[in-house]
ROLOBA-368611 format. One record per residue (C-alpha): x negated, y, z. Coordinates in Angstrom, 3 decimals. Example, Ala and Ser with C-alpha at 12.3 -4.5 7.8 and 13.67 -1.06 7.14 Angstrom:
BEGIN
NODE         c1         c2         c3
NODE    -12.300     -4.500      7.800
NODE    -13.670     -1.060      7.140
***
This chain:
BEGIN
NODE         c1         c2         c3
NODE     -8.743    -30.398     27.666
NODE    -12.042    -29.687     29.476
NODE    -12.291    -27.910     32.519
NODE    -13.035    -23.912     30.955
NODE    -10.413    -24.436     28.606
NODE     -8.013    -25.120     31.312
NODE     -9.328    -22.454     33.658
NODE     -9.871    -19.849     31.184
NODE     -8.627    -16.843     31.962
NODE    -10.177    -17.463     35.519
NODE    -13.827    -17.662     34.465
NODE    -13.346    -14.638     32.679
NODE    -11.578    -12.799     35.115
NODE    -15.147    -13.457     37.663
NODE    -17.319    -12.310     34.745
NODE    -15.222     -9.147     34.318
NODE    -15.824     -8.695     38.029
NODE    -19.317     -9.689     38.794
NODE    -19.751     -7.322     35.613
NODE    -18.477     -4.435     37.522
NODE    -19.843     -5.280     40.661
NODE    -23.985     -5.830     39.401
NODE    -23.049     -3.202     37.310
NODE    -22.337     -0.285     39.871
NODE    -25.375     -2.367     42.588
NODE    -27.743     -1.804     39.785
NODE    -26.920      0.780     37.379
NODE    -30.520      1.020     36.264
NODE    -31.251     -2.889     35.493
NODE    -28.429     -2.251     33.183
NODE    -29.432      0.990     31.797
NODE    -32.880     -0.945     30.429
NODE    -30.823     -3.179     29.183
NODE    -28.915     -1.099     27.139
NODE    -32.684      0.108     25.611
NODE    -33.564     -2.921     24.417
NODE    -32.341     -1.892     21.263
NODE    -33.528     -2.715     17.625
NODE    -31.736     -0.814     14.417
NODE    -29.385      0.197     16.961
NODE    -28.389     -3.501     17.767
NODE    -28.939     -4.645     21.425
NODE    -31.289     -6.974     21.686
NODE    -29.315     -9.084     24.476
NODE    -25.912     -9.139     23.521
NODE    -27.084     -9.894     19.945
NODE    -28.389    -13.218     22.003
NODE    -25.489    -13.986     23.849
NODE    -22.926    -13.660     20.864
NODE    -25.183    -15.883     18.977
NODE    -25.353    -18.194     21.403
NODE    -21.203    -18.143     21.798
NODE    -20.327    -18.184     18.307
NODE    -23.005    -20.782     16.645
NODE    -21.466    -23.431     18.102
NODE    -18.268    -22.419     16.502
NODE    -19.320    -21.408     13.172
NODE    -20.622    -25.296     12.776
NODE    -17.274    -26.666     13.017
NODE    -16.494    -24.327      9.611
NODE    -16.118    -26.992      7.121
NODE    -16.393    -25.057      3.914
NODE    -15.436    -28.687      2.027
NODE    -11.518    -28.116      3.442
NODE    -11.364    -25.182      1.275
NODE    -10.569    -27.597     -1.451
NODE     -7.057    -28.696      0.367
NODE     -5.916    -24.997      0.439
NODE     -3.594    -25.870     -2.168
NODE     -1.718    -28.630      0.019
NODE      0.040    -26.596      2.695
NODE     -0.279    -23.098      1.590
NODE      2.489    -21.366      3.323
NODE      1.095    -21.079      6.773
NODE     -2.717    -19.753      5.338
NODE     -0.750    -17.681      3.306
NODE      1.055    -15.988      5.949
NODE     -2.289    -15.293      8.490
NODE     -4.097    -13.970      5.038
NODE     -1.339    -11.526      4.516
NODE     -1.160    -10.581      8.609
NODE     -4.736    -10.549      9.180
NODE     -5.955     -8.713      6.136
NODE     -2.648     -6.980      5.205
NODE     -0.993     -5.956      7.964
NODE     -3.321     -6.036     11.055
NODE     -5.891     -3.986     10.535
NODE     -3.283     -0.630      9.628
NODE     -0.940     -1.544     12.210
NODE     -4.091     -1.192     14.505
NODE     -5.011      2.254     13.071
NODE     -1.998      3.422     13.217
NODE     -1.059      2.706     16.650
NODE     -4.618      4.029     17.590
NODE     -3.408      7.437     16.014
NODE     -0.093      7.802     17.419
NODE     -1.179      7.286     20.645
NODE     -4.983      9.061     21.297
NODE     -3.876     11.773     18.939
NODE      0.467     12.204     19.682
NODE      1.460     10.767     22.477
NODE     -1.395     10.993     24.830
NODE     -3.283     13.764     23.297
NODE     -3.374     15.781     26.443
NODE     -5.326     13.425     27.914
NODE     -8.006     12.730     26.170
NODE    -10.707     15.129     24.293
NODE    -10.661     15.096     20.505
NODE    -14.044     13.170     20.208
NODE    -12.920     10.558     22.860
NODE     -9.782      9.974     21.044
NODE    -11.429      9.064     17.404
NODE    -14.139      6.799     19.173
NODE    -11.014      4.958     21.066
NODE     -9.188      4.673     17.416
NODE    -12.360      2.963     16.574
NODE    -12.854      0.897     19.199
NODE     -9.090     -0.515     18.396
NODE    -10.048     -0.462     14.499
NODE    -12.903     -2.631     14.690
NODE    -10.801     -5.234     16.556
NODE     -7.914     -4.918     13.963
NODE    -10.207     -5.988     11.300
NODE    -11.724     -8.489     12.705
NODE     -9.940    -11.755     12.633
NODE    -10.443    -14.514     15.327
NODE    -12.919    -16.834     14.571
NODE    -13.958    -18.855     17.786
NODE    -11.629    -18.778     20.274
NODE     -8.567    -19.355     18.205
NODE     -9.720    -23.352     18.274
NODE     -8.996    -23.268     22.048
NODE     -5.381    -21.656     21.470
NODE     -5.248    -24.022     18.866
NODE     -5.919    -26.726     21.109
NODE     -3.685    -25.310     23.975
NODE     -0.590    -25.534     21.705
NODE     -1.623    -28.911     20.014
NODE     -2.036    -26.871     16.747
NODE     -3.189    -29.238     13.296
NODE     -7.307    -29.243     14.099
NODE     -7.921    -29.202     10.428
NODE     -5.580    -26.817      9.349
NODE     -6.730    -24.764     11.485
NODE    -10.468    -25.009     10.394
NODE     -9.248    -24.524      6.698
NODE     -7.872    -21.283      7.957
NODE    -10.557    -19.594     10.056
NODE    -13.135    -21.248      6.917
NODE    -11.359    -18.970      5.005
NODE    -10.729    -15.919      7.018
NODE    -14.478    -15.984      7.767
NODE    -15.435    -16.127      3.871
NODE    -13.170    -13.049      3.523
NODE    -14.487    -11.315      6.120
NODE    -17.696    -11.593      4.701
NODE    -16.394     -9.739      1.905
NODE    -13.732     -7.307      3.717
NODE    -14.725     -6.612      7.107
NODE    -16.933     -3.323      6.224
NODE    -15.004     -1.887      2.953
NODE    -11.746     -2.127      5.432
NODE    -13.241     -0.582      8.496
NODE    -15.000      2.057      6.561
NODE    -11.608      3.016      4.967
NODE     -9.598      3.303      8.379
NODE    -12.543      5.036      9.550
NODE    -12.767      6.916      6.994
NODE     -8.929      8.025      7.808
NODE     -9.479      8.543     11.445
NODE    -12.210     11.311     10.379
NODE    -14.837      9.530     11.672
NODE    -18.380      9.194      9.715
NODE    -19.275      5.966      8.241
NODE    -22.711      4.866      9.241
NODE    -22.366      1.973      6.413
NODE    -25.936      0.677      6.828
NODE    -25.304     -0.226     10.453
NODE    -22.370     -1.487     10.160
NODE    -23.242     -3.548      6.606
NODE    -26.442     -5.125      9.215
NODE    -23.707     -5.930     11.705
NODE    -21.350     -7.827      9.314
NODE    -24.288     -9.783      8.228
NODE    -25.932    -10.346     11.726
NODE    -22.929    -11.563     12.956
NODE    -20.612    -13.251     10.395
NODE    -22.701    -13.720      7.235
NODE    -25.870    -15.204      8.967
NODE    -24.043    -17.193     11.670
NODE    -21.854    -18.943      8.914
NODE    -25.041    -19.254      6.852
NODE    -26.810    -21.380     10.026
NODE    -23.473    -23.382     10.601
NODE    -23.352    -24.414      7.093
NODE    -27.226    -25.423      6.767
NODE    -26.603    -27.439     10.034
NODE    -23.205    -29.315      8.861
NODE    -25.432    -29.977      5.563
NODE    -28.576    -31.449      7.674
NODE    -27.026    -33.511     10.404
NODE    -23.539    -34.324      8.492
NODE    -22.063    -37.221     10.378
NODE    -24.026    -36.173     13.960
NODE    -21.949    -32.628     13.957
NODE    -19.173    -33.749     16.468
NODE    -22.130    -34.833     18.591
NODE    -24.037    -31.475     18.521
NODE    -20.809    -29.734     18.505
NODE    -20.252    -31.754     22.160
NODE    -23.498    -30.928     23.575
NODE    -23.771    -26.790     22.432
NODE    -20.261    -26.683     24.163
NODE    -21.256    -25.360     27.196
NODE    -24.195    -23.106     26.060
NODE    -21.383    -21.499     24.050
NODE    -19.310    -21.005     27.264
NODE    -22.870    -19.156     28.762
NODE    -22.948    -16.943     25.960
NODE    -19.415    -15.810     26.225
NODE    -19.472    -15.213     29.503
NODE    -22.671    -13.581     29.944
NODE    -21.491    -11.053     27.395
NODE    -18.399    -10.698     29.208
NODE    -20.929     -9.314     32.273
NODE    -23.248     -7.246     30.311
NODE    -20.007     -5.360     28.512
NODE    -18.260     -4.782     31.591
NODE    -21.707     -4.121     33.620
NODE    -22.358     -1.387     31.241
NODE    -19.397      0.268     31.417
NODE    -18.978     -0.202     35.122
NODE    -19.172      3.450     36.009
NODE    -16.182      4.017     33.989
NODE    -13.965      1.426     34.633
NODE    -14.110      2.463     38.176
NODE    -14.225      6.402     38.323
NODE    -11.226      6.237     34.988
NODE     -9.309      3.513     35.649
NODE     -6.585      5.467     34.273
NODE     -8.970      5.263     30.696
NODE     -8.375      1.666     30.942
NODE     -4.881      1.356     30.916
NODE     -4.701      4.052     28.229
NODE     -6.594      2.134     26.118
NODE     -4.433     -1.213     26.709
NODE     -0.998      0.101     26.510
NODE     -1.539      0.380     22.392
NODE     -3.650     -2.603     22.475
NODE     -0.607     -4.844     24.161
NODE      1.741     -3.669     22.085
NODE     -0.190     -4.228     18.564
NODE     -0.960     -7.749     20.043
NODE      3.065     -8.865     21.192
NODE      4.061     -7.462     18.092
NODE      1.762     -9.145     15.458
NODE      2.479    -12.057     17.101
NODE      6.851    -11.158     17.045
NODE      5.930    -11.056     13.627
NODE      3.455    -14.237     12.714
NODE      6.287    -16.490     14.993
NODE      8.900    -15.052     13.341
NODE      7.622    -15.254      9.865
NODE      6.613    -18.873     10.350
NODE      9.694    -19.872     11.662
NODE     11.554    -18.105      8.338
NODE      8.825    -20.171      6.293
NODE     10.206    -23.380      8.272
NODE      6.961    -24.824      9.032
NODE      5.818    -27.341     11.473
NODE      4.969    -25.999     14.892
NODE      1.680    -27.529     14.530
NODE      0.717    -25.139     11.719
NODE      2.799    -22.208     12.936
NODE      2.012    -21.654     16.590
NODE     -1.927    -22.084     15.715
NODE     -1.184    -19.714     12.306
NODE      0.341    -16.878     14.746
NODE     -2.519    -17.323     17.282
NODE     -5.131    -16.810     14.443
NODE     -3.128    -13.754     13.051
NODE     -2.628    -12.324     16.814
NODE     -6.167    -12.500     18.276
NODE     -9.193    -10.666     17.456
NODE    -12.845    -11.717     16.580
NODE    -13.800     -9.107     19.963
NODE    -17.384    -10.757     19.584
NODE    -17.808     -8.838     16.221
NODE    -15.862     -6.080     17.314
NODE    -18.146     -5.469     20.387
NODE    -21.331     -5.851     18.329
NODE    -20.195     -3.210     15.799
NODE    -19.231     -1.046     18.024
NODE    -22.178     -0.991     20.088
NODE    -24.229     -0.865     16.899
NODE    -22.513      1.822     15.086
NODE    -21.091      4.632     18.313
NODE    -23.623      3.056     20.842
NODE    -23.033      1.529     24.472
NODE    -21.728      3.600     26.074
NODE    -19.186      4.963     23.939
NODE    -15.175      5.168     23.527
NODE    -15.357      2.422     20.796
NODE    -17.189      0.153     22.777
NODE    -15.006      0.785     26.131
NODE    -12.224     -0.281     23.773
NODE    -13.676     -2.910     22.103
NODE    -14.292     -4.242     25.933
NODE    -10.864     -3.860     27.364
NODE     -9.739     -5.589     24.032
NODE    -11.943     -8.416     26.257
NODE     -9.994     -7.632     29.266
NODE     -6.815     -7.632     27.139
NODE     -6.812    -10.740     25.263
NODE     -7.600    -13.281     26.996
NODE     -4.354    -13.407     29.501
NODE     -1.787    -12.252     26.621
NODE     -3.361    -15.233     24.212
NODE     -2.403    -17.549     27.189
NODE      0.917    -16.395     27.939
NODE      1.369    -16.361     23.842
NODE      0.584    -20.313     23.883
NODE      2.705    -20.650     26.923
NODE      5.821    -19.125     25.054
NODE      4.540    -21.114     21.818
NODE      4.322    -24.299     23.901
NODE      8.099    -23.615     25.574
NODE      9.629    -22.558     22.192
NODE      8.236    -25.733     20.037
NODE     11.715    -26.962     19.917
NODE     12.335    -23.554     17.535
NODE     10.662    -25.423     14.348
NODE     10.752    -28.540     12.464
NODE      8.305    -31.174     12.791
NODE      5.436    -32.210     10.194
NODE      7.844    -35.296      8.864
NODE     10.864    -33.094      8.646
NODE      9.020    -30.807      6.257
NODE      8.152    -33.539      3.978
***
């Protein structure tokens, strides 16, 4: 395990704070940042979440779709959670809580950009980090490439009909040609690029894969800055908007996971495929989620403060899911017990 995966939450806990920090020394850098706009995509953060998911989207090897038939049960149950379940457990917990439980607190308009914040990370399904909680809990590496393979091909497909429906619901208009250019800026063109360069340098991918490791680290937390830079006003004059936010956000992401565990421990399968299987069915794509929501409700809106404490959220409840995976591995059989 290299040194960020080990010190994870760490490096992204100083990029959420020199985020705040340059962002309330120099609110203005970041305010022309925030112009550099094109079809209502930032220019910059389009960069940086490039940069951070290319060098995943090359280790998609579209030829393990072919095994899907050999272990089904465990890509069965994160196709059913992720595209199932998720996404309305999301909405709905958006709902209950901007417009029941805490309507009082927040203005009408503020409330249905917050549901769509939490909405755009529902429905979109992790794609690059879930190889390091893979790693972290000694997950199957190729099972669970056949998984997020497939999860990205659907998302091609799903991603905007779903979040235009829950949208939809949460009366909120649909800009569909922004948010169509977003699903193919950043899922449909990065997969495009990984698959031309598995195709071109076949054998040499591991190699490449080694060497754009740490430009992928860059671009993750660079974006980490600019997101929490632009909303640096915010975080510190509402904190109060920030835990808000989280409460609904924690309790979507402990109880997806409750339920991916406790479905793959029902299914009996090997903790190598299950604790990996619940990670990809518990965490969010929040690249894609940020990039939307910038892109469709702008930067400085409710849906992208959500989208960016989904950032602040995920990262420390992934880890102390893969700690409890890791201390519960006795819970399920092994790989030669299932045979």
């Amino acid at each position: 395990m290299g040194l960020f995966e080990r010190f994870l939450s760490l490096w992204v806990f100083l990029a959420i704070a020199a985020g705040v920090v340059l962002g309330l020394l120099s609110p203005g850098t970041f305010a022309q940042i925030a112009s550099w706009e094109i079809a209502h995509v930032n220019v910059l953060i389009a960069v940086f979440i490039w940069i951070m998911i290319y060098p995943m989207m090359i280790q998609v090897d579209f030829s393990s779709l072919a095994d899907v038939g050999k272990k089904p049960k465990g890509l069965l149950l994160t196709l059913s959670i992720n595209w199932l379940i998720k996404p309305f457990t999301m909405a709905a917990l958006g709902v209950l809580f901007f417009q029941v439980l805490f309507v009082d607190l927040v203005d009408p308009q503020t409330a249905n950009e917050y549901i769509a914040g939490m909405i755009l990370l529902g429905v979109a399904p992790c794609t690059a980090m879930v190889f390091v909680w893979s790693q972290l809990t000694d997950g199957d590496a190729n099972y669970t490439l056949m998984q997020v393979s497939i999860n990205d091909v659907i998302m091609i497909f799903a991603f905007a009909p779903i979040t235009a429906f829950l949208l939809g619901l949460s009366d909120i208009t649909v800009p569909w040609q922004t948010l169509l250019l977003s699903t193919l800026l950043y899922v449909v063109l990065p997969l495009a690029a990984g698959f031309a360069t598995r195709k071109f340098l076949h054998n040499k991918i591991d190699n490449l894969v080694t060497q754009l490791k740490p430009f992928s680290i860059i671009g993750l937390l660079a974006t980490v800055v600019l997101l929490f830079g632009f909303q640096a006003e915010v975080i510190i004059e509402k904190p109060q908007v920030i835990l808000l936010i989280a409460i609904p956000l924690l309790i979507q992401t402990y109880g997806i996971f409750a339920i991916a565990y406790g479905a793959a421990k029902w299914l009996k399968l090997p903790h190598n495929i299950a604790a990996p299987a619940s990670m990809i069915s518990t965490s969010n794509f929040f690249e894609l989620a940020v990039a939307v929501a910038i892109s469709v409700f702008g930067l400085h809106s409710g849906a992208a403060l959500a989208t960016v404490v989904g950032v602040l959220v995920e990262v420390p409840v992934m880890l102390s899911l893969v700690a409890f995976a890791n201390r519960t591995r006795h819970w399920f059989v092994t790989e030669e017990q299932e045979a």
